[in-house]
Structures are given as structure tokens and as C-alpha cells.
N, C-alpha and C positions, 0 to 999 in steps of 0.2 A: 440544813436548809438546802433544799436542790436548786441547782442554778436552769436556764432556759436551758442551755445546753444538755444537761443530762435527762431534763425532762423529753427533748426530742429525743433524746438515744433513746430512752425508756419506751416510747411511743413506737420507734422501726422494731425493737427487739419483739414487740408484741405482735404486728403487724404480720402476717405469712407473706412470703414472696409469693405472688402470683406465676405460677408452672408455665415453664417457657411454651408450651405447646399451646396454652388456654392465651397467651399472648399472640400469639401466630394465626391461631385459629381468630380471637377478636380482633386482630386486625386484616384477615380475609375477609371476615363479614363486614367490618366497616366500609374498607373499599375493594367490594366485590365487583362493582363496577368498571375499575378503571383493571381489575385484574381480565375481566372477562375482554377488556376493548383487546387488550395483551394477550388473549386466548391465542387468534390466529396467526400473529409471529411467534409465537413460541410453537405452537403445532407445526410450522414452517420449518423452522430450527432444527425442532427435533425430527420430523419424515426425512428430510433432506441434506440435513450435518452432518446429527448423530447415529442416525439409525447406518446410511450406508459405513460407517465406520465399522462393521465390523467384519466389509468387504477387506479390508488390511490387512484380516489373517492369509490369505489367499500369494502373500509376500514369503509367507512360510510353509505352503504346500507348490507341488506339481502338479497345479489345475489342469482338469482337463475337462473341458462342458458335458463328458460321457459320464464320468462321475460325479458331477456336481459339486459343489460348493462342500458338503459333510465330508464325502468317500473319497477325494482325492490325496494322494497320499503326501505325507506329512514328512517335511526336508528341512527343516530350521531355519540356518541363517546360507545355505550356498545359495541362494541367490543374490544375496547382499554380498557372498564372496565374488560368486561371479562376475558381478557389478564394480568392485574394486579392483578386481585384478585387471579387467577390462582395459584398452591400451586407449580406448577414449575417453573414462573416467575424469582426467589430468585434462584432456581438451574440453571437455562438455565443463566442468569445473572452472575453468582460465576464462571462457567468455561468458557464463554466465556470471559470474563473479565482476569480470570487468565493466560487462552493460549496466549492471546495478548499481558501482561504485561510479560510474558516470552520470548515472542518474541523480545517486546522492550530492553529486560535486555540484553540478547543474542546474539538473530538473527539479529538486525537492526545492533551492532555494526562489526558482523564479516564481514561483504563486504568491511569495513572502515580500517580495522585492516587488513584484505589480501590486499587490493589496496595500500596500505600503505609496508606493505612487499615487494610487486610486482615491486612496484615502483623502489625500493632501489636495481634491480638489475639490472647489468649494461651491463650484455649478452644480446643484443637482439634478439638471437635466440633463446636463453636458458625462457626470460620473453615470448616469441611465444608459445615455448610449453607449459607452466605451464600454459598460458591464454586457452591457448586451453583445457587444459586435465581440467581446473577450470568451464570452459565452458559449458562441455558433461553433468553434470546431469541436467542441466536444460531443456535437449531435452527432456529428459524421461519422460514418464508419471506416474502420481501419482499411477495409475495401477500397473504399473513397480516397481515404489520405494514401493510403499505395500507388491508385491510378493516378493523380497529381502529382505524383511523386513521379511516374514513370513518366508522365508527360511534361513534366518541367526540365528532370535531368536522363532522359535519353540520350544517346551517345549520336544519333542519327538524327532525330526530327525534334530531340528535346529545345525546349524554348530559351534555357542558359547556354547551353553549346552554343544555338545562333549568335546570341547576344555576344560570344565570345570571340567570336569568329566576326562576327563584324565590329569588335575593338582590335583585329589582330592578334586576336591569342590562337592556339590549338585547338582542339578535343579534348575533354575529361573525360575518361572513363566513371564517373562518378556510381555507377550502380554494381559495377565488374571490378571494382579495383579494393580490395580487401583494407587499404590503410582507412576508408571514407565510411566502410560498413556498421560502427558502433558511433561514431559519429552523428551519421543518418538516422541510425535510430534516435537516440540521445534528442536534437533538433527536431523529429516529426514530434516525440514523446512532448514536448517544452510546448509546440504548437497546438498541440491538440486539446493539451490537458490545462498547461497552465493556468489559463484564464477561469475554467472550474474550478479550480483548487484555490481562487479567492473567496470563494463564499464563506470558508467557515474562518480565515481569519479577518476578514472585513465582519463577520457576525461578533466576532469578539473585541474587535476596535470599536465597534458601534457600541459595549458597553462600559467604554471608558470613562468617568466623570468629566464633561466639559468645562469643571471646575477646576480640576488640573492643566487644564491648556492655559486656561485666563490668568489663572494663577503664574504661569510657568513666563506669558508674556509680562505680564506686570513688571515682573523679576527682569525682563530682556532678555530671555531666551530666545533665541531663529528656530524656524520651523525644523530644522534639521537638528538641533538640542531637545525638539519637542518630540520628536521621533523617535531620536535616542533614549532620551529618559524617560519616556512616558509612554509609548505608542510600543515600542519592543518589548520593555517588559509588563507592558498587560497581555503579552499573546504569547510571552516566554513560556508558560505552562502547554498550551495547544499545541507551540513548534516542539516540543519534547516529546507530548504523548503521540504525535502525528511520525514525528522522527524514530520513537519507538515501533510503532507500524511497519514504519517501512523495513526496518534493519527487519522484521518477523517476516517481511517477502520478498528477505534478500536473493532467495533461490528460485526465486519466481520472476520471468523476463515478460509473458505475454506470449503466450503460444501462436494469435491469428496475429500480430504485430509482426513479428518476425519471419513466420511463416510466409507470410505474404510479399518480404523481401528478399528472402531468400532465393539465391541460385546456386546452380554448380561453380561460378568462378570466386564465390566467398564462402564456399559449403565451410572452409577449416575456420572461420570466425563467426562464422555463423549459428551452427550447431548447438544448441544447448537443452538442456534438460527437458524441454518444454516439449521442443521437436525430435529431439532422440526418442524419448515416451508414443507420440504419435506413428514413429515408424518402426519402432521392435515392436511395442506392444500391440496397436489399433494395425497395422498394415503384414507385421509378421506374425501378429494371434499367439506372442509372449506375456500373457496377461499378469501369471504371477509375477515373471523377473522385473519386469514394469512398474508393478503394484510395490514391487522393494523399492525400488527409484523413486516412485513417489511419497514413500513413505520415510524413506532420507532426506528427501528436502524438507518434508512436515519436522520433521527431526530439528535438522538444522535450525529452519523459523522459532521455532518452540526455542532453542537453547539460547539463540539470539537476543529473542521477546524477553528473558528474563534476565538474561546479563544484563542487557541495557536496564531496564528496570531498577537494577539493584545498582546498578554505577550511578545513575541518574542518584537513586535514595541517597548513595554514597557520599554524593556533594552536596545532600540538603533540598535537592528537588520533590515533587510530589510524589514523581512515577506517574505510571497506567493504571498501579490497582495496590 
């Protein structure tokens, strides 16, 4: 006598698996729709990502615009030797490296630490304004945050010098003096962005169950026990994959950021990858050895993106992908 159970087996053995293709294909046609709404960022994607990606070979030729992109002749890896053996290499490497670990110490956690503030207030006309006023610099352009920058800490007619000088203090060199330069950036970075980098974890506390607070008071939990156990780790997943991100744009500082505060009296702290590329390649018309440089840092991010990935899996986390 057949039990349910064997009569179900009996039932899938007969059954053919439907062809992974005719499943792909029936569910394009079911929602053909929301793929078509999806048409124009992925045609985005690809004109603009993928396609110039295969301007990267040109890292392993000696381009020269007379022969074109095909004809130009074909040199391997000395441009990436060149690039290493380079006596800047070790400098362009030390502050790009240090501005971003500044970032990480600093900048990554302040949007977590205001979101977290924000959260905790219970006006919501009063949390409207403060999102909004947290908001506004990140409209501005780095243009903008530079000239404020020049006209707060000018050494001459800056607005903190005076202030200093009428407490009795000296003069700062604050824009010329190389110990303040990763600093400054580090502090415009915090002001500009921070307050935009709450939306996606304020998006994620807002889908906390309110039933877990209630609950957490009954018990006599302080708002700050509610934080801790309840409010950090529903957005523990976000700060990982967001954290993940960043380590992938460790070699990347902000080209017009820097650029913009750059001088001759901080050129040696100054310098990194971002504006070295701007003035061998776009100013000195070194297009391949450039195209190598930039393709070591994609390098780099890429080997970063998935360490972290697999450390995170390591300890039990979700990961990015």
C-alpha cells in the first residue's frame, strides 16, 4: 500500500522540469513591464560603464591619437612598471591612503551618529527642520565649500584669524600649513555630506517595529538601551554593506575636493592619485601610463570589495552579494 508520501514522489518523477530558458523567457513576458521601465538605466549602464571599459586596454599599448586606438603599438605591463618604480608611487599611495582612513575613522561614522540623534526626536516638525537645514550643504558645490573655506580661514582677511586676534592669539597658517591639510579635508567632507548620508539609515529605522520600543519600555529600558539593542542592530546589515562600499573607494579621494584646495605650500600632502592622473595624463597627453594608474586603483577597490565581503560572510554577516 503507497503511503502520501511516495504517491507525491511518484507524481514529481512524472512531471518534466520545465527548461530553465522557458522559465526566463515566462517570466520576461509576465513582467515585461516593469523590465521595459528598467530599459533606460540599464542602456545607461551599459553606453557609459561598460562599453568605455574597453578604453583599459590602451594601459597596455603606447597610444598615440596618429594611430588610433587598434594600430598603436602593444607594450604590456611597462607602464604599470613605470608607475611603480616612479619615486612618487610611495607618496601618491601614503595620502591617498591616509585621507580615506580619515574618512573611515570620522566621516563614515558621523551620518550614523546624526541618524541616530535624529531619530530620538519626537517633534516631527522640529526632526523636518533639522533634516532639512542637515540637508542644504550637500547642494553646494565643492566650489562653494572651498570659497568659504578660503574666506573663513585666510591667513589675511580670514574671519577666524580676526576672531583670534581679537582673543589675543597669533595667525594660523591654516590653508599653508601641511599638518591641517587632511584635517580640512576630513571636516569640509563631515559638513557637506554628513547630513545626506542620513537618509538611507533614518529609511531603515523607520522600518523598525514600534512594537519593539513599547515593549523594550515596559521592561524599563532608557532610550539609550533602546538604541543599543534595538535601533543599531536593525541598520547593522546597511552599516556593513554601506562600509563595504567604501573600503571598494578606498583609492579614490575626490578629484574637484582636493583639487580645489590644493597649493604649492601642501603639494607633498596633498598629491594623490586623483590629481597626479589630471596632470601626467589630461595636462602632459600621457594617456596610456594614466589609463595604468587608473586601472590599479579599479584594481585595488575590486580586491578590497571582496575581502571585505568574505570577512564580513566570515563572521556570520549577510555581505553585499
Amino acid at each position: 500500500m503507497n503511503t502520501a508520501s511516495d504517491h507525491v514522489l511518484s507524481t514529481k518523477l512524472l512531471v518534466k522540469p520545465r527548461p530553465r530558458s522557458k522559465k526566463v523567457w515566462s517570466r520576461l513576458k509576465r513582467d515585461k513591464y516593469l523590465y521595459l521601465l528598467g530599459l533606460p538605466g540599464l542602456l545607461c549602464l551599459i553606453i557609459f560603464k561598460y562599453f568605455p571599459m574597453w578604453g583599459t586596454l590602451i594601459a597596455f599599448k603606447e597610444y598615440s591619437p596618429f594611430l588610433g586606438f587598434m594600430k598603436s603599438e602593444w607594450i604590456g605591463f611597462e607602464n604599470f612598471q613605470r608607475f611603480f618604480s616612479n619615486p612618487d608611487f610611495f607618496l601618491l599611495m601614503r595620502n591617498t591612503i591616509a585621507i580615506n582612513l580619515l574618512g573611515l575613522i570620522f566621516y563614515f561614522p558621523a551620518p550614523i551618529l546624526l541618524s541616530l540623534m535624529m531619530n530620538e526626536l519626537r517633534s516631527e516638525g522640529f526632526k523636518r527642520i533639522i533634516q532639512s537645514i542637515v540637508y542644504l550643504p550637500h547642494f553646494l558645490s565643492w566650489v562653494i565649500i572651498a570659497s568659504l573655506t578660503f574666506t573663513m580661514l585666510a591667513t589675511g582677511e580670514g574671519l577666524i584669524n580676526h576672531i583670534l586676534i581679537a582673543m589675543g592669539f597669533s595667525r594660523v597658517e591654516w590653508l599653508t600649513t601641511p599638518e591641517f591639510f587632511w584635517g580640512l579635508l576630513t571636516g569640509q567632507s563631515i559638513w557637506k555630506e554628513a547630513g545626506w548620508g542620513t537618509v538611507i539609515f533614518l529609511a531603515a529605522m523607520a522600518n523598525v517595529d514600534p512594537q519593539l520600543y513599547e515593549a523594550a519600555r515596559m521592561d524599563g529600558a532608557s532610550r539609550m538601551r533602546q538604541m543599543w539593542h534595538i535601533t543599531i542592530p536593525a541598520i547593522q546589515n546597511v552599516i556593513i554593506i554601506l562600509l563595504i562600499l567604501r573600503l571598494g573607494s578606498i583609492m579614490d579621494v575626490g578629484f574637484e575636493h582636493v583639487f580645489l584646495m590644493q597649493n604649492a605650500a601642501v603639494s607633498n600632502v596633498s598629491d594623490v592619485f586623483d590629481t597626479y592622473i589630471y596632470r601626467v595624463g589630461v595636462q602632459g597627453a600621457q594617456f596610456s601610463y594614466t589609463t595604468a594608474v587608473g586601472l590599479f586603483k579599479s584594481v585595488i577597490g575590486l580586491i578590497m570589495v571582496i575581502s571585505a565581503n568574505k570577512m564580513v560572510k566570515k563572521f556570520g554577516g549577510e555581505g553585499f552579494y
